[in-house]
Each structure stands twice: as C-alpha cells, then as structure tokens.
N, C-alpha and C positions, 0 to 999 in steps of 0.2 A: 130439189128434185135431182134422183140419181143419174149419173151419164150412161147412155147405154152403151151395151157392148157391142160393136160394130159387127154385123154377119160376116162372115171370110165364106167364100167359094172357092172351097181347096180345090177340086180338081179345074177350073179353071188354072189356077194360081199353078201345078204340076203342070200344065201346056206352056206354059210360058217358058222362051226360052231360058233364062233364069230364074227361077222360083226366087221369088223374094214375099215375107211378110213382113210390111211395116207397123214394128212394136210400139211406136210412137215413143223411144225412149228419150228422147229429149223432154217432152214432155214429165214423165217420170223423174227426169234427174231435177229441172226445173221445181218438180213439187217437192222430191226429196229431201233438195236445196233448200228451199222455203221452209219445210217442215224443223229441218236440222238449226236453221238460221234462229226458227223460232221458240225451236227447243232450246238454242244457245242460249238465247233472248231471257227466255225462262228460266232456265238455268242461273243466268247470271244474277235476273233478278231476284232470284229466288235464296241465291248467296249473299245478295248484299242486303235482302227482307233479312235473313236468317241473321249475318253477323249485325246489322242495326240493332235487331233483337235482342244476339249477342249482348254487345253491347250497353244497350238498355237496361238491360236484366241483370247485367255486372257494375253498371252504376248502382241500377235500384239496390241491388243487394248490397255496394259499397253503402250507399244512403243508410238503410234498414242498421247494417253491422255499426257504423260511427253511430245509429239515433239509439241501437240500442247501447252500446258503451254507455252513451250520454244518458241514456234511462239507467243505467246500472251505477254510473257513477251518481245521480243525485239520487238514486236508491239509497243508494252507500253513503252518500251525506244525510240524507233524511234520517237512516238509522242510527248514525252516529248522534245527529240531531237528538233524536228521540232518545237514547241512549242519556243525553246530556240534559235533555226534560227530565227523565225519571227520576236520575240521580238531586237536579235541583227540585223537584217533586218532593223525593224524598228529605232533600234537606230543611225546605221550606217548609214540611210535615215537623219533623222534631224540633224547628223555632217556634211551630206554635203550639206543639207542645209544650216544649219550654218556658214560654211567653203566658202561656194559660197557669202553667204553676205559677208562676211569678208574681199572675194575675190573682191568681189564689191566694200565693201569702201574702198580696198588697192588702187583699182585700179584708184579712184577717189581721192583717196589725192595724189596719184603719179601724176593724170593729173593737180593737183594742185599745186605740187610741181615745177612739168616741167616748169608751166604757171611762177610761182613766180621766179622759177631761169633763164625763159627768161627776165622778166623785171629785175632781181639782175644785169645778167648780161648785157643789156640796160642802167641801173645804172652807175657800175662800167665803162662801155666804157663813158658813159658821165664823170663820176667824172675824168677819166682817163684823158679825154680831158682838164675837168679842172685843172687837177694836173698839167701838161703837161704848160698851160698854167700861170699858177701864177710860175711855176718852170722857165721859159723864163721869165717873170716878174722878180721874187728874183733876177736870174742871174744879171737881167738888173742894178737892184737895187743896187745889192752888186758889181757891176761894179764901178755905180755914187758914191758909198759909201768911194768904195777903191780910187777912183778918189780925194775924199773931203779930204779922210783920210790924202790921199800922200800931198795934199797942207795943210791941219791941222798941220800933225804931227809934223811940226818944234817948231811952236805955241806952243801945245800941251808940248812937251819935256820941251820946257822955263817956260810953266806956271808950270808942275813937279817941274824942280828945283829950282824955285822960290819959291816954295809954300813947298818943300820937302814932296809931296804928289803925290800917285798913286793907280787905283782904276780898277780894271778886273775881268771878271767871269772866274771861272776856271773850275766850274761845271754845273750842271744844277741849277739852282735857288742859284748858291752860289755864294758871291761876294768877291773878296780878297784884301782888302785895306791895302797899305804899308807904313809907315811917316819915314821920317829921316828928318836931322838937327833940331834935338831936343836938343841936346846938344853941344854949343858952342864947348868946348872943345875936342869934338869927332861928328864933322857932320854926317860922316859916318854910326856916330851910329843908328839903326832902330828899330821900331817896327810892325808887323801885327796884324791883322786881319782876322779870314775868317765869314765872315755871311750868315746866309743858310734864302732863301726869299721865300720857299716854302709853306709858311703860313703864313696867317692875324700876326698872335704869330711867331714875330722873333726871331731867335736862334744865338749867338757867340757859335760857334763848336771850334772852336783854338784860340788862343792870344798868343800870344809871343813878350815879355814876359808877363807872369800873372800879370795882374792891377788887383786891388782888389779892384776897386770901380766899376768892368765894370758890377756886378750883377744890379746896382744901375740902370746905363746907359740902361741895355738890356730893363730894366721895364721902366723907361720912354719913353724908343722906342717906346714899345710895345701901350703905353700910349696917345703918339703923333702921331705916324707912321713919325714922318720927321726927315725918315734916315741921311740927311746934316747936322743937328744938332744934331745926335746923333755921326758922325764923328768928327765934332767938339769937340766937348764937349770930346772924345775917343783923340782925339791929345795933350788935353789941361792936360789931367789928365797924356798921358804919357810925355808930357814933364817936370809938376812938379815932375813924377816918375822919371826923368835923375836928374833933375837939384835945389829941392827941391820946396817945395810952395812957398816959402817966394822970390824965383828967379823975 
C-alpha cells in the first residue's frame, strides 16, 4: 500500500514565526542510501554473474576449440587411414588379380598334365603289352635255347677238354675265360681271365696268374677288336709262361 502524502496547511505554516517545512529528508537519504547500496549490490553481482559467465564461456569455448583440434586431428588420421585402405585395397585388388591368373595357368597346365598322364598311361599299358609279349617270346626262346643247350653240351664239354678251354659271363658286360693243360707235366694246372666289354676300350680287370705281356695283348685288342685272337694269343703266352719259350 502507497504512503500518503501528508496535507501541509501553508497559511498556517506563513503565521509561524519561522516558516519551516519538514521535507523529511533524512528519510529520503536513508532510501536513496538503501537504493544505491542495493544497486551497488547489483551491480556488483551482476559483474561477477557477468565475468563467471565470462569465464565460462572462455573455458567452454577453450574446451569446444582443443575437442575440435582433437576432432580435426583424428579427421586427419582417419583420412590418412583411409587414404592407406585404398591404396592397400588397391594393392590387394591386383594380387588377386595376379593370383586368379596364376590360378588360371595352374589350372591349365594341370589339364595338361592330366591329358599327358592319360596318354603316359595309354603308353605304358601298350608298352606293358609289349613287355608281356616279347617276355612269352624270351621264355619261348630260352626254352629252345635250353633245349639246344642239353643236346650241345656233351659236344661242348669234349671240345672243353680237348682244347683245355672255357669261356662265361659272370657279370654284366664281363667275360671269364679259363685255360688249363698248359703244362704237360701238371694238366691240371690253370690260368684266368676276367674281361670287362662294356666299352669300345677293353679292359682285363684280373689274370691269374699275372702274365706280363697281357698289357701288350689288351692294346692290340683294343687295336683289332678280334677278342678270338686276342684269347689266343693270351693261351699262347700262358703256356710259354708254364712251360718256357723255347718249349
């Protein structure tokens, strides 16, 4: 409720020996006081709302500018990231391109392979036949052979000990020639041979006993090739080795 304004009786107030009106100014300085104190009040708080704010608003924004950095840098890592996908994108794209060809020629020498080990094995069943075949042949052969042999061999043994000569392979490519009745006085007595015919260049691998003119013989062998004369000639030298030259 409003204060009323107090009635004044001026011409009363003109009778008075002093005219006086009381303005009630203390009361006024009092409110003024109050007012001003409170506007200070205001004032002040209103400065220190303001720079709080201030403040606030200068962190927040320091916050905002460092979170955007920090968004702008892993921006800029993600790009470079992404940048570094593409490229291995990229590369791992032309390995399997590469890998797919690869895959393609494996897979074409494989059907090449297949094709060749159908006819290999096409091949081998024919050659198999033919093995099969000349194997019933040998047989057949080494049948007639042994047939000739059994009526040979009596022959054979006569002309042996007639001749005190014998002549067999014992090895592959090796031939083993034996002489006895070289010396009268001891028929019994013998000598060998073994000859290796695995090459054009024939080789005496053993003698017994050692003739020391057989280096002479092996070179004329080598020379002639006509191993019958070179047996000869090997008989001849061992029986002047039993029985002297001059025999």
């Amino acid at each position: 409720m409003s204060a009323r304004v107090p009635q004044l009786d001026l011409a009363a107030i003109l009778k008075q020996p002093n005219p006086h009106i009381d303005l009630r100014t203390t009361t006024y300085e009092n409110s003024t006081r109050n007012f001003l104190k409170a506007l200070t009040t205001w004032k002040n708080r209103s400065i220190n709302t303001l720079s709080e704010r201030r403040k606030s608003q200068a962190a927040e924004k320091k916050r905002v500018i460092e979170k955007t950095h920090q968004i702008e840098g892993e921006t800029n890592q993600c790009k470079l990231r992404e940048i570094d996908l593409v490229a291995e994108l990229e590369k791992e794209k032309e390995e399997r391109q590469e890998l797919e060809l690869s895959v393609a020629a494996f897979k074409r020498q494989l059907s090449s392979l297949r094709d060749k080990c159908s006819s290999i094995d096409s091949e081998i069943e024919q050659y198999r036949v033919i093995t099969e075949n000349l194997r019933r042949e040998k047989n057949k052969e080494r049948s007639i052979l042994h047939k000739n042999a059994s009526r040979v061999n009596p022959d054979l043994q006569f002309c042996q000990e007639r001749l005190g000569f014998s002549m067999e392979g014992i090895e592959k490519d090796q031939l083993f020639v034996r002489f006895w009745q070289l010396d009268p006085s001891d028929p019994q007595r013998d000598a060998s041979l073994v000859i290796d015919l695995s090459s054009s260049n024939y080789r005496v691998l053993t003698s017994s006993p050692l003739l020391p003119s057989l280096p002479i013989l092996v070179t004329s062998l080598n020379e002639t090739g006509d191993i019958y004369l070179f047996i000869k000639q090997a008989r001849e030298k061992y029986r002047e080795l039993f029985q002297g030259p001059n025999t």
